[in-house]
C-alpha positions as CSV (number, residue, x, y, z in Angstrom):
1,X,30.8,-47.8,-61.4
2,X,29.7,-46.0,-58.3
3,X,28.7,-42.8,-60.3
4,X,27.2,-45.2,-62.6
5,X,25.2,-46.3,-59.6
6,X,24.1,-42.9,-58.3
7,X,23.1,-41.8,-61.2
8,X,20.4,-44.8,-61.3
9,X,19.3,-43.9,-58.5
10,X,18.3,-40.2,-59.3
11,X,15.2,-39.3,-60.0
12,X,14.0,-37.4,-63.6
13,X,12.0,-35.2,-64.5
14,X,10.8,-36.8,-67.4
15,X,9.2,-39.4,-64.9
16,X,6.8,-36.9,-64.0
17,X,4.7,-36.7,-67.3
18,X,6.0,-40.6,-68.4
19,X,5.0,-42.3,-65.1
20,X,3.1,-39.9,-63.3
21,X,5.0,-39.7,-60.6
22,X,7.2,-36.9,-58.7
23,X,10.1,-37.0,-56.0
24,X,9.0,-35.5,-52.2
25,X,11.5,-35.5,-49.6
26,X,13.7,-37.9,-52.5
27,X,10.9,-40.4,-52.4
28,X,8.9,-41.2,-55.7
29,X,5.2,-40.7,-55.1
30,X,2.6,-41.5,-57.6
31,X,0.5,-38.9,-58.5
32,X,-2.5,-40.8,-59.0
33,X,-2.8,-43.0,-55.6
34,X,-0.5,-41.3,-54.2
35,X,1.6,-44.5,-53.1
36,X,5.2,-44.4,-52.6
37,X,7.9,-46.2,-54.4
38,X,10.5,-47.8,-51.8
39,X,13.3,-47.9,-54.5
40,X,14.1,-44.8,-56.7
41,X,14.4,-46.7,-60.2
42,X,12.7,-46.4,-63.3
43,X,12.0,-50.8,-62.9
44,X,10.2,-50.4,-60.2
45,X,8.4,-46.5,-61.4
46,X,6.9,-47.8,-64.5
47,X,5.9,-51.3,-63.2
48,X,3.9,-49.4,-60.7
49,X,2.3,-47.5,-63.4
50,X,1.5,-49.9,-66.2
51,X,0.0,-52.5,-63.5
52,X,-2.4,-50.5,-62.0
53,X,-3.2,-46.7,-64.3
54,X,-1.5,-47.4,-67.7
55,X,-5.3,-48.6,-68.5
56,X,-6.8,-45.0,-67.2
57,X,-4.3,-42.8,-68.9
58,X,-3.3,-44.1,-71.7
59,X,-5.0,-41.7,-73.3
60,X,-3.0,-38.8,-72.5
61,X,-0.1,-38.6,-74.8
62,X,2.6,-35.7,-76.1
63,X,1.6,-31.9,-74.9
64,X,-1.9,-33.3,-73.0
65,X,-0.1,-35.7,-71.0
66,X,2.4,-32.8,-69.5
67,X,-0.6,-30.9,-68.8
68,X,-2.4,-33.6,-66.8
69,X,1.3,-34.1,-64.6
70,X,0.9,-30.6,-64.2
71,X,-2.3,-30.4,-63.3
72,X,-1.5,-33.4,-60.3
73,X,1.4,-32.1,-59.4
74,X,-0.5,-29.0,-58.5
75,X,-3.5,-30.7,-56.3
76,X,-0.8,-32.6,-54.9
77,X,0.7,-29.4,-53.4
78,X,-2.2,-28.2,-52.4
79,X,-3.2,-31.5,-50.6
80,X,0.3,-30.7,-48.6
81,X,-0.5,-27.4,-48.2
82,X,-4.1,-27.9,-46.4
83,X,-2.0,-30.8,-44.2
84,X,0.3,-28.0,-43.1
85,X,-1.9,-26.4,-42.5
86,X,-3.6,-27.1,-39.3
87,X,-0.2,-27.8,-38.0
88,X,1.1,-23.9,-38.1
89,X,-2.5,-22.8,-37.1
90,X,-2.3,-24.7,-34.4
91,X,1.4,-23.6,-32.8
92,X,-0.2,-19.9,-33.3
93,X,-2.9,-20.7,-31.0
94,X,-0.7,-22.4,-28.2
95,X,1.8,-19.5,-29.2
96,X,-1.0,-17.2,-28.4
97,X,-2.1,-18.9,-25.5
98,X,1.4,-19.0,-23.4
99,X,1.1,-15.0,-24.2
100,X,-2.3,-14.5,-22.3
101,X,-1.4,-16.4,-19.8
102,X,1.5,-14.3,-19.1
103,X,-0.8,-11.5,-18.9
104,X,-3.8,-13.2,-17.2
105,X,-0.6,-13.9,-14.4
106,X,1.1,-10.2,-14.7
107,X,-2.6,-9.0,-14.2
108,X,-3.0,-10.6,-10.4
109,X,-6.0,-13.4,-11.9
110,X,-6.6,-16.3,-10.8
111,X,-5.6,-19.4,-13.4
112,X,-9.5,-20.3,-13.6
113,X,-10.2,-17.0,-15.3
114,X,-8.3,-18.6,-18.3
115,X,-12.0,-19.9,-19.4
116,X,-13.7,-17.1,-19.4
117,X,-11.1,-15.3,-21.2
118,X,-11.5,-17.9,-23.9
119,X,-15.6,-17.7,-23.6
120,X,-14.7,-13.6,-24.4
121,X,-12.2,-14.4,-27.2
122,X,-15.1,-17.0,-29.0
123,X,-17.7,-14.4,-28.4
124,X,-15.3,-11.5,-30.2
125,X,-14.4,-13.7,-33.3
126,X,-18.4,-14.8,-33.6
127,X,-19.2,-11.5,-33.9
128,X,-16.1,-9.6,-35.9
129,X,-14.7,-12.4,-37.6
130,X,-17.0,-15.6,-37.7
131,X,-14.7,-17.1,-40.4
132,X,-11.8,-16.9,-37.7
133,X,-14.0,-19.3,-35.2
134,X,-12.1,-22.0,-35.5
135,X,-8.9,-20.5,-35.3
136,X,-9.6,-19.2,-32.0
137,X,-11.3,-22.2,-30.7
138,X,-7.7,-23.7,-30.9
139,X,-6.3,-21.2,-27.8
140,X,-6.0,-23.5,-25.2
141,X,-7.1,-21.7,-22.4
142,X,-8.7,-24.6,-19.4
143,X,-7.4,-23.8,-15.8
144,X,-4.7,-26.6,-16.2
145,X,-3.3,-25.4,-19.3
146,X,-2.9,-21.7,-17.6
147,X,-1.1,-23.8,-14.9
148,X,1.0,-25.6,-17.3
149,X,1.9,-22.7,-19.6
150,X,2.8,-20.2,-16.3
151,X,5.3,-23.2,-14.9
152,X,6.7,-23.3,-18.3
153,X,7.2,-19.7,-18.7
154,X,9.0,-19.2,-15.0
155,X,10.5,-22.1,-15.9
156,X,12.7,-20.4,-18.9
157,X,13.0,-17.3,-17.3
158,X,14.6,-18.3,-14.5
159,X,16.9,-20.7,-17.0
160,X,17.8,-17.4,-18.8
161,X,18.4,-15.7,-15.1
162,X,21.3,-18.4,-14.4
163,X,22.7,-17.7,-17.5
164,X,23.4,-14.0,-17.3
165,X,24.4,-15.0,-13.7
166,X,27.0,-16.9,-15.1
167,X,28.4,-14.0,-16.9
168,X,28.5,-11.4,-13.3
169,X,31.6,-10.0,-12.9
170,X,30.1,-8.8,-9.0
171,X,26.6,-9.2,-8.2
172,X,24.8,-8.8,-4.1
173,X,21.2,-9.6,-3.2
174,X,18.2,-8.1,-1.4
175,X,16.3,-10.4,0.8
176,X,13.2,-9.1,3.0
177,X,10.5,-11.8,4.8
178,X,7.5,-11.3,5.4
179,X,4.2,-13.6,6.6
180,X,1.3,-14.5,3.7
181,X,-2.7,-14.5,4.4
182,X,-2.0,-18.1,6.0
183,X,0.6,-16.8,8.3
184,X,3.8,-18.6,6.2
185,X,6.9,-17.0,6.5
186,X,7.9,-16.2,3.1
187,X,11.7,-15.1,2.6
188,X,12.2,-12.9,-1.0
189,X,15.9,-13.0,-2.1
190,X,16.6,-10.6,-5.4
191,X,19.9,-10.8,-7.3
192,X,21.5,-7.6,-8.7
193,X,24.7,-8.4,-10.9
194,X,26.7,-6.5,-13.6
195,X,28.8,-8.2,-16.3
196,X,32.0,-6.9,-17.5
197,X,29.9,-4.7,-20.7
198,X,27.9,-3.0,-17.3
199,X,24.7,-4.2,-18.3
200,X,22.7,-4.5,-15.2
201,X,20.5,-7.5,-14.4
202,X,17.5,-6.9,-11.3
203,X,15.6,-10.5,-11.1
204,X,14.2,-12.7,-8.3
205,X,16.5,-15.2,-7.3
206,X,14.1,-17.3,-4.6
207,X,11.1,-17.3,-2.8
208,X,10.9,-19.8,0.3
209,X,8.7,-20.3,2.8
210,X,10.5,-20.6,6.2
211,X,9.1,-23.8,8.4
212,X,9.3,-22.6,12.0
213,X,11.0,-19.8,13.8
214,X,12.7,-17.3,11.5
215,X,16.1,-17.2,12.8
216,X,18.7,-16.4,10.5
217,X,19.9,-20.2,10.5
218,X,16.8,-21.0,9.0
219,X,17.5,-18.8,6.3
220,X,21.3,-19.3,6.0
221,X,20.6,-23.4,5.4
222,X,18.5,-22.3,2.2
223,X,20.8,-19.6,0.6
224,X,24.1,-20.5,1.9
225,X,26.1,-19.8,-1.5
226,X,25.0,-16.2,-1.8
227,X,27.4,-13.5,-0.8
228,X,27.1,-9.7,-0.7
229,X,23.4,-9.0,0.9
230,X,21.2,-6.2,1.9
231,X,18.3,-6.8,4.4
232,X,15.6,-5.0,6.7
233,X,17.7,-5.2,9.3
234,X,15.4,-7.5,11.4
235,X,17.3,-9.6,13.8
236,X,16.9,-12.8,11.8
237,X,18.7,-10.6,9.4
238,X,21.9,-9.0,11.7
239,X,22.3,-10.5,14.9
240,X,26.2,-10.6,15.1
241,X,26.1,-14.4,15.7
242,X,22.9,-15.8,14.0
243,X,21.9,-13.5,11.9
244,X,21.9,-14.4,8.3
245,X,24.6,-11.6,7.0
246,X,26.8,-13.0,9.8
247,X,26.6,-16.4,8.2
248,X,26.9,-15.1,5.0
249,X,29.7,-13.2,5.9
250,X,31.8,-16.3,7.9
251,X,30.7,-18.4,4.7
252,X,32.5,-16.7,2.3
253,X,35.4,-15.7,4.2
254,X,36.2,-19.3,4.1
255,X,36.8,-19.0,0.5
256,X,39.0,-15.7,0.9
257,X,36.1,-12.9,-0.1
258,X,34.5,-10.2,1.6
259,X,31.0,-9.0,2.1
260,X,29.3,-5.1,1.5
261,X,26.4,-5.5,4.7
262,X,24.2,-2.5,4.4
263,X,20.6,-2.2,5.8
264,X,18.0,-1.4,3.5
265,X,18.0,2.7,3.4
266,X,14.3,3.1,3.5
267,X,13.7,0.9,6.4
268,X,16.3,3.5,8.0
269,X,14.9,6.3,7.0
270,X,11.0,5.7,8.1
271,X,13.1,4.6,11.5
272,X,14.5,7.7,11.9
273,X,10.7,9.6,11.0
274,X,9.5,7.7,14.1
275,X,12.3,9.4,16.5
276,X,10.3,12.7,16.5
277,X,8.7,13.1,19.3
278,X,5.1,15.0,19.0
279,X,2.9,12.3,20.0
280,X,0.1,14.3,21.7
281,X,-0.6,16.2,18.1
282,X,-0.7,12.8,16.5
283,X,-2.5,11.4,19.1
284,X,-5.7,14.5,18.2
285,X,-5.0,13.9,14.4
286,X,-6.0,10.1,14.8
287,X,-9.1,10.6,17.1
288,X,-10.3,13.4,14.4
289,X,-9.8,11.4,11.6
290,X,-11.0,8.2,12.7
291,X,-14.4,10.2,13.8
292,X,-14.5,11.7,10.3
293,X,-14.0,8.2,8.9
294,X,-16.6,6.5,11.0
295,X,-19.6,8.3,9.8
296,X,-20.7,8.2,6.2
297,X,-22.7,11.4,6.1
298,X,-19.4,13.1,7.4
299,X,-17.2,11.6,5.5
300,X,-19.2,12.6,2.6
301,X,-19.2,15.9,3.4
302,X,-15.2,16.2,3.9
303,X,-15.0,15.0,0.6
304,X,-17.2,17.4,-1.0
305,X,-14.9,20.2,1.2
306,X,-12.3,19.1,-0.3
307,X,-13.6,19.6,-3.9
308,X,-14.8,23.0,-3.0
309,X,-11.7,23.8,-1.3
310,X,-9.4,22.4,-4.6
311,X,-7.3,20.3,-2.3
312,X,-4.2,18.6,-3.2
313,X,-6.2,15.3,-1.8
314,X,-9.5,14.4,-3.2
315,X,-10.2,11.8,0.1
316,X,-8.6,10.7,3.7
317,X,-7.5,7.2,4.2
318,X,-7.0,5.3,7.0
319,X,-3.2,4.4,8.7
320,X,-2.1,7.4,6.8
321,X,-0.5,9.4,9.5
322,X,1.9,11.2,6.8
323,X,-0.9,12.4,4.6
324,X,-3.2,13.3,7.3
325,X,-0.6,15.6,8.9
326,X,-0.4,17.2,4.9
327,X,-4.1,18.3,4.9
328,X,-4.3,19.7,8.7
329,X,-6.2,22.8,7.2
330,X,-8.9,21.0,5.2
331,X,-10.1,18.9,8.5
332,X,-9.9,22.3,10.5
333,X,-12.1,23.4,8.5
334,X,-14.5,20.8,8.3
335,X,-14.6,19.9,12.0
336,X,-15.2,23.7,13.2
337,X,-18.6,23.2,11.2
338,X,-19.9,20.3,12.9
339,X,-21.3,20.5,16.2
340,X,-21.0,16.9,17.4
341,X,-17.4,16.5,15.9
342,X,-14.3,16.4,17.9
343,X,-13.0,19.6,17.8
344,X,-9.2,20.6,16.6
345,X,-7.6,22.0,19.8
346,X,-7.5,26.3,19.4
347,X,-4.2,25.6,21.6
348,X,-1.1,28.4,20.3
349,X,1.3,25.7,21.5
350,X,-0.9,22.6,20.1
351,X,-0.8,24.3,16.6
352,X,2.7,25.5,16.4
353,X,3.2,22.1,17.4
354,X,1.9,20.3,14.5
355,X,2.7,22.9,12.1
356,X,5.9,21.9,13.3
357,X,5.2,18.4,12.5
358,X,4.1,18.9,8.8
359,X,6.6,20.9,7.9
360,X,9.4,17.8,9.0
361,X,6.9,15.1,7.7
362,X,6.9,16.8,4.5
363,X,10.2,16.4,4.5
364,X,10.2,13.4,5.1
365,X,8.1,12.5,2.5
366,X,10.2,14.2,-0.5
367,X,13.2,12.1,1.3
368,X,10.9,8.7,0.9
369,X,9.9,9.6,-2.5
370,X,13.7,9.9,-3.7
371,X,14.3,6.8,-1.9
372,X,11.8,4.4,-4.1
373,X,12.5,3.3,-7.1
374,X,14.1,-0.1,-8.6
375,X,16.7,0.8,-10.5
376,X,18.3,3.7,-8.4
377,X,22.4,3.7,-7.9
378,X,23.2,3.1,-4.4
379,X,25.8,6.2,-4.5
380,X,22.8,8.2,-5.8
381,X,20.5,6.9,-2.8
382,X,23.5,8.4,0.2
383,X,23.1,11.0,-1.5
384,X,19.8,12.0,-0.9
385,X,20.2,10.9,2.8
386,X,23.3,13.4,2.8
387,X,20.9,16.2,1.4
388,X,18.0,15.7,4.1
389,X,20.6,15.6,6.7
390,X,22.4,19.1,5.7
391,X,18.1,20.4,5.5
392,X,18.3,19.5,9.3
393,X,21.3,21.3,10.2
394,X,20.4,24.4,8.5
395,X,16.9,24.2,10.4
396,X,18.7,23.7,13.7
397,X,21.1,26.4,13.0
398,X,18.0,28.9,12.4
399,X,16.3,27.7,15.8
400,X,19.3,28.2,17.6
401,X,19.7,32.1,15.9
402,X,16.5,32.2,17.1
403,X,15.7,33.8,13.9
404,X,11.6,32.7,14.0
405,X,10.6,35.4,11.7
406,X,12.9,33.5,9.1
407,X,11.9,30.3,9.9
408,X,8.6,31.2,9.5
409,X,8.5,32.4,5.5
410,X,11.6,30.1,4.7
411,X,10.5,27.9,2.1
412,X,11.3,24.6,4.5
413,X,8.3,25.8,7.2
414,X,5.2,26.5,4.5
415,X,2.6,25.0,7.2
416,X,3.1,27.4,9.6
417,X,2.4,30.5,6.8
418,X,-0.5,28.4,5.9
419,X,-2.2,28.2,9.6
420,X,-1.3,32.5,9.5
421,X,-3.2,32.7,6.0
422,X,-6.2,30.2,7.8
423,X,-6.8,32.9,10.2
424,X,-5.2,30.6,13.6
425,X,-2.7,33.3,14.5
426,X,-1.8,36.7,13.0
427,X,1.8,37.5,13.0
428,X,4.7,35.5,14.6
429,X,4.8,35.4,17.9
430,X,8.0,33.8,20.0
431,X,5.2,33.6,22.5
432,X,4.0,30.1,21.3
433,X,6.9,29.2,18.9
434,X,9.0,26.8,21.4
435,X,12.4,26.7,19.6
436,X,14.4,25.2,22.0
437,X,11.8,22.0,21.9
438,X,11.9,22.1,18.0
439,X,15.8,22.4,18.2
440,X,16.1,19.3,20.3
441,X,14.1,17.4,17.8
442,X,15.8,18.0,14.8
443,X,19.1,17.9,16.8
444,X,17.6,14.1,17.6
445,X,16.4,13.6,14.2
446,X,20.4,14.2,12.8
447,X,22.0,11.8,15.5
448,X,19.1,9.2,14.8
449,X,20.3,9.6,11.1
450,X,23.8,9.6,11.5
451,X,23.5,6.2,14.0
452,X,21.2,4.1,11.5
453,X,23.5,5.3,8.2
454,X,26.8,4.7,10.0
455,X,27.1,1.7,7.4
456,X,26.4,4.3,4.8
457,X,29.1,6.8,6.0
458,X,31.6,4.3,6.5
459,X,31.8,4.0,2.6
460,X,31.4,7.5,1.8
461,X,34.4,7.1,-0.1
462,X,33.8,4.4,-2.3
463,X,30.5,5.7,-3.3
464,X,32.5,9.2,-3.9
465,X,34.9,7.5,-6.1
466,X,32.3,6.1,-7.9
467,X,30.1,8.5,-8.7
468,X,33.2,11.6,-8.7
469,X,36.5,10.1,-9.5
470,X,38.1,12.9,-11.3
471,X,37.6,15.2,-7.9
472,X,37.5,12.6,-5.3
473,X,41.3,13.0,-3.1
474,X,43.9,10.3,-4.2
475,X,44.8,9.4,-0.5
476,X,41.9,9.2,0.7
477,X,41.1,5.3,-1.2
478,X,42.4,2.3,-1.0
479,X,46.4,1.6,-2.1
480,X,45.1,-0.6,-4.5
481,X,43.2,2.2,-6.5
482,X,45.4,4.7,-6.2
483,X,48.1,4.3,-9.1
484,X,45.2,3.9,-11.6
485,X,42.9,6.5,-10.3
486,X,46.3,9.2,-10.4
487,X,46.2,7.8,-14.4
488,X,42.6,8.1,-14.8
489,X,42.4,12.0,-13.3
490,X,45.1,12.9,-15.7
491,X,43.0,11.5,-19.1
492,X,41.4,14.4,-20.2
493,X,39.7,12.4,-22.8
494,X,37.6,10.3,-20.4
495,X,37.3,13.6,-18.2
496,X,35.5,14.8,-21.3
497,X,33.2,12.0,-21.2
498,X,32.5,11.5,-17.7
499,X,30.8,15.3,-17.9
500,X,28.5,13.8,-21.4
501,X,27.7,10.3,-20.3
502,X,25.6,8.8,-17.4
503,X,27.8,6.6,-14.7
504,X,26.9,3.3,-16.4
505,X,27.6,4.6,-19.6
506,X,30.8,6.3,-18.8
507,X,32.9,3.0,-17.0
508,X,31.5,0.8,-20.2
509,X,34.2,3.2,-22.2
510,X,36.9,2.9,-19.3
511,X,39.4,1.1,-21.1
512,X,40.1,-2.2,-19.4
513,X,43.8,-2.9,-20.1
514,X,44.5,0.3,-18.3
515,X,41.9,0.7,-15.5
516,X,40.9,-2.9,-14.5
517,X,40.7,-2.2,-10.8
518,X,38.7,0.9,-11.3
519,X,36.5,-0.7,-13.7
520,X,36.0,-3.7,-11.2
521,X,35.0,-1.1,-8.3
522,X,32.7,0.3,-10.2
523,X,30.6,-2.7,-10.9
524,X,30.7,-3.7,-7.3
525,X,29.2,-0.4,-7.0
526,X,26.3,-0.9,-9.8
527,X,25.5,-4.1,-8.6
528,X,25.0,-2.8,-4.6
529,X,21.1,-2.6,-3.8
530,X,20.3,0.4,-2.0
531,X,17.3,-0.5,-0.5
532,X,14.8,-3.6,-0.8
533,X,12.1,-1.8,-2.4
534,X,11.6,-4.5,-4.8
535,X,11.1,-7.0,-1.8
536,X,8.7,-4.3,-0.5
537,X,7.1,-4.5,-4.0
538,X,7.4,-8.0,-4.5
539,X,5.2,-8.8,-1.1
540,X,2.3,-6.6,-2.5
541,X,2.1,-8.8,-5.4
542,X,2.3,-11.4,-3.2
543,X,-0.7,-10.3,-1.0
544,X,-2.7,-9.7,-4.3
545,X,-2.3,-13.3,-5.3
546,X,-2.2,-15.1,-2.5
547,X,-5.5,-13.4,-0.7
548,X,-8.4,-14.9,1.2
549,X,-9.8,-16.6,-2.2
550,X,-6.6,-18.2,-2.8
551,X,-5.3,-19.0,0.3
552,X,-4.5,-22.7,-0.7
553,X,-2.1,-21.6,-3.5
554,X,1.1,-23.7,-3.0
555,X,4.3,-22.1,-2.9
556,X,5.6,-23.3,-6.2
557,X,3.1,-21.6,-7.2
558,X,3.5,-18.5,-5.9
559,X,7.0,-18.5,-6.7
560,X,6.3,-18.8,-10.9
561,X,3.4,-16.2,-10.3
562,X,6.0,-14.0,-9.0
563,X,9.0,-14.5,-11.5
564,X,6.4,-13.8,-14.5
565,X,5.9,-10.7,-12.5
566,X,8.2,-8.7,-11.1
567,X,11.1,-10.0,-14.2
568,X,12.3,-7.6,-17.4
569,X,13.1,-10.8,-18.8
570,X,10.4,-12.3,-21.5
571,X,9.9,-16.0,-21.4
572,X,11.1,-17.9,-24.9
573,X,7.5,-18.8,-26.3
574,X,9.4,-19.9,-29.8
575,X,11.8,-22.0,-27.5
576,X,9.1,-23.6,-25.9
577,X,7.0,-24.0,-28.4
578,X,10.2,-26.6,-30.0
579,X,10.6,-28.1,-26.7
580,X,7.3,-29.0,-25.4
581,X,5.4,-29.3,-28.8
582,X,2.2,-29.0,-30.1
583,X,0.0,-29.9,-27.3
584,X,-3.9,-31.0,-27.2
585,X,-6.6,-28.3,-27.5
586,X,-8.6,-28.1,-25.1
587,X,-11.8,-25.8,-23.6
């Protein structure tokens, strides 16, 4: 009886020619009006049609009725079809509008500039495609819908960013402050974590704006559940008592861990720049360049030397000691032609002096340039500190041989050649070479580097067993390690590939049944910030957005402006599309 009963209730094709009628979404609809039959039997299906079109199309009969069914069946589709319609064109257009906001954001614009991106798009699809006009008028692109669209986006990515955290097997922060155009102290915290495949994640994990003083209290009371932390190494950062990495530190002791507390590398590093002690050459470079600056006609003119002269710099910019000290020959050369100009000082000692000084900034400046970077290994990063600082000793050891005639060729000193070539001084002379000045400096320069890396030094070994642990000494790690690393030395099959693969690459094939604890060191290792060069970067984009024409922009904000930024995350347009729906269009 109950098969009897569904079977009733089915609908047949033989209905569709012999009523008119056809079965969407298994409700009959008449073809004809297009009204719908509550109750799928054949009663109620031909009632319907003999009441109100049996007088219409009575007419049609055998082979010509089919082909009229058909025939309806087909508009009716294509009724559907043009319904639809609208519908998908219109979640392409708010598709396509989360997508340029996400660029109008990444670009540094303001949200306003929304409408006259959507002036430019009508304007383009006027003129190339005029058929497409109304496709396009459907991007929503009005000031509030870019600020809608850029707090869903952050929104999602910052969903997706506690997700992977969830799956960290180690993870430790960077965190930098820093005050805005309205004088705000903002505090930038980035998370670095690695899960247990050694896929690295790099996002921003907050930005607040600190109320107040900027003691590290202050700061401790907003991220007190982080652990592991690298900072600038400001006193709100590492006072022994107050400071935040103290808290930090005191915090998670309480729950039986331990925190790595390093200070950002390339703070330490332009730290130790500013131990050399020449300041009456920097003092002349300032005054000359300033005086160069301060007149167009001469500035002009510099610039044109330096085209004639093929310089490695095309202009001369302002609080740029570094680079000025780089082009000393250029502005010799220009300021001997100018009679009003300050002159550079003819001074054997003065220019020995700041040839001096180049040559270390210039080294200085290959060090900083193999300190930036985001995505640098921490290990990696010592080791360029542990390069620069052997540079020193091999200068210091040449001063103290007094062999000058070396120095002066060797490939570390190519300013001082360069002021021979310029015509300054002829030959070397120990006359006006003080080595015993230049021997305290860089003697200075190596304590000042081994004082501010002593954090650094004091895991020499970890990063060495890291980075070379088929070399590094057995007794010289932990206990913990040392059964497994004894194991790992002896596998000449992962010896193999340790030589083929990157470091990442190379622990993600470390078998973990048999070399957890190695495996485990190693992403405490990937996941260690080196420096906080994405705060440093992170604060530019900050200044960009939050400027004089946007000073009022709330720190909300400012913290989805800079997740859509700085992230290598995408935001899940197709998710949000689902979630918040088609929405209104709108100018």
């Amino acid at each position: 009886h109950w098969q009897w009963h569904c079977d009733k209730r089915k609908f047949k094709k033989t209905w569709e020619h012999g009523y008119f009628f056809s079965e969407i979404d298994s409700v009959a609809v008449c073809l004809i009006c297009k009204q719908r039959v509550g109750v799928l039997k054949e009663y109620n299906i031909r009632r319907h049609h003999e009441t109100r079109h049996s007088h219409q199309f009575s007419k049609y009969t055998g082979e010509e009725r089919k082909v009229k069914a058909g025939d309806l069946i087909a508009k009716l589709t294509s009724q559907q079809h043009t319904l639809l319609q609208p519908s998908t064109e219109q979640e392409n257009a708010t598709q396509a509008s989360y997508h340029i906001c996400s660029l109008i954001v990444r670009s540094g614009r303001p949200f306003a500039v929304g409408d006259f991106v959507k002036q430019c798009l009508t304007v383009a699809a006027d003129t190339v495609c005029p058929n497409q006009t109304r496709a396009f008028s459907h991007i929503s692109l009005s000031q509030n819908t870019v600020t809608r669209r850029v707090e869903d986006m952050a929104e999602d990515i910052r969903g997706q960013i506690v997700q992977r955290a969830g799956r960290f097997s180690a993870f430790s922060i960077a965190r930098d402050e820093s005050n805005d155009i309205s004088d705000s102290a903002q505090l930038l915290v980035f998370l670095r974590g690695v899960n247990e495949d050694f896929e690295v994640c790099q996002e921003l994990a907050g930005l607040e704006t600190l109320k107040g003083t900027t003691k590290g209290t202050d700061v401790f009371m907003v991220w007190e559940n982080l652990s592991g932390i690298m900072t600038d190494g400001a006193p709100a950062m590492v006072g022994k008592r107050a400071g935040l990495t103290a808290l930090v530190s005191d915090k998670v002791r309480e729950f039986g861990g331990s925190v790595l507390k390093y200070h950002c590398i390339l703070h330490q590093e332009q730290l130790c720049a500013k131990s050399i002690r020449l300041k009456n050459v920097m003092q002349d470079v300032v005054a000359i360049v300033n005086n160069i600056r301060s007149k167009a006609l001469s500035h002009r003119q510099f610039k044109a030397l330096l085209d004639e002269m093929d310089a490695q710099y095309g202009d001369m910019l302002y609080h740029q000691e570094v680079r000025w000290l780089s082009r000393g020959k250029e502005i010799g050369a220009f300021q001997a032609t100018k009679k009003n100009n300050i002159q550079v000082p003819s001074d054997k000692h003065w220019i020995s002096d700041l040839a001096f000084l180049v040559d270390i900034t210039e080294l200085l400046n290959i060090l900083n340039l193999q300190l930036q970077g985001k995505d640098q290994i921490i290990s990696q990063l010592y080791d360029h500190v542990r390069a620069f600082k052997q540079k020193l000793l091999l200068l210091s050891r040449h001063f103290s041989t007094a062999l000058i005639s070396c120095i002066l060729h060797c490939s570390f000193f190519l300013c001082v050649s360069t002021f021979r070539k310029f015509g300054t001084f002829s030959k070397p002379q120990r006359s006006w070479v003080d080595g015993g000045k230049y021997l305290d400096i860089l003697s200075n320069l190596v304590v000042e580097f081994d004082n501010r890396f002593q954090d650094f030094q004091e895991n020499a070994t970890a990063f060495e067993l890291f980075a070379q642990p088929f070399s590094v000494p057995v007794d010289a790690v932990s206990e913990e390690l040392q059964m497994e690393l004894l194991e790992l030395q002896a596998d000449s099959d992962l010896h193999s590939k340790f030589r083929e693969l990157t470091l990442q690459d190379f622990y993600r094939r470390v078998p973990a049944h048999r070399y957890a604890k190695i495996r485990k060191h190693a992403q405490v290792m990937l996941s260690l910030f080196g420096s906080t060069y994405v705060c440093e970067q992170a604060f530019s984009l900050l200044n960009l957005n939050k400027c004089k024409l946007r000073n009022a922009l709330s720190d909300s904000h400012l913290h989805d402006i800079l997740t859509l930024s700085v992230s290598q995350l995408e935001p899940d347009v197709e998710r949000l599309l689902k979630t918040k729906g088609r929405l209104h269009v709108s100018h």
